[in-house]
C-alpha positions in Angstrom: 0.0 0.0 0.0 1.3 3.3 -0.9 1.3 6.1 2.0 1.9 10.1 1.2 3.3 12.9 4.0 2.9 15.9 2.6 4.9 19.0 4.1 4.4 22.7 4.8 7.3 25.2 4.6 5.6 28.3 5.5 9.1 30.1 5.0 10.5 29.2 1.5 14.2 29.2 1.6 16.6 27.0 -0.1 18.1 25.9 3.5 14.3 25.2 4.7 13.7 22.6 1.2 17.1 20.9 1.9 16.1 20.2 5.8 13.0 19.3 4.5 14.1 16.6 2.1 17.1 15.4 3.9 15.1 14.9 7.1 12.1 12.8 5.7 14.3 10.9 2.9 16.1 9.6 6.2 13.2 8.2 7.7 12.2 6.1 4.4 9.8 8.6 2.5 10.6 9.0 -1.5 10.5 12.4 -2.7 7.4 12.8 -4.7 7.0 16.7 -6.2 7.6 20.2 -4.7 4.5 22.8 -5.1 5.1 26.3 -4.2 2.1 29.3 -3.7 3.1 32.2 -5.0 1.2 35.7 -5.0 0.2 38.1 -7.8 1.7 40.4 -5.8 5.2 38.9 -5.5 7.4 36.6 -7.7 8.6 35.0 -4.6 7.0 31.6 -3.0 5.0 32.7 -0.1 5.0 29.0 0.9 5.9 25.5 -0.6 4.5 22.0 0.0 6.6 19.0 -0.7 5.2 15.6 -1.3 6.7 12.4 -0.5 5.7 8.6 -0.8 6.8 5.4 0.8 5.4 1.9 0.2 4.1 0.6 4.0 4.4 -3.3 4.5 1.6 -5.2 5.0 0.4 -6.2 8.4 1.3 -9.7 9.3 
C-alpha cells in the first residue's frame, strides 16, 4: 500500500527545502513533487509543499 506525507514550509528558503528533504528521505519517504504558492503580488513563494511517498508493508 502506498502512504503520502505531505509538508508545509511556511518560509520558503533554499536551506528550509534541503532540511525538509534530507530529514524525511532519512526516515524512508521517497520524494514525490515540490509545489510552491506564489502571490500576484510577489514573484517570490510565499509557501511551498513537498510531497513524499513510501510503500508501508503489510500487516502480518
Amino acid at each position: 500500500m502506498l502512504s503520502y506525507k505531505v509538508v508545509e514550509i511556511p518560509i520558503v528558503t533554499d536551506e528550509a527545502i534541503e532540511v525538509v528533504l534530507n530529514q524525511w528521505i532519512r526516515q524512508g519517504w521517497q520524494f514525490d513533487s515540490l509545489q510552491f504558492v506564489v502571490r500576484e503580488a510577489s514573484k517570490r513563494p510565499s509557501m511551498a509543499f513537498v510531497f513524499f511517498t513510501r510503500g508501508d508493508q503489510p500487516a502480518g
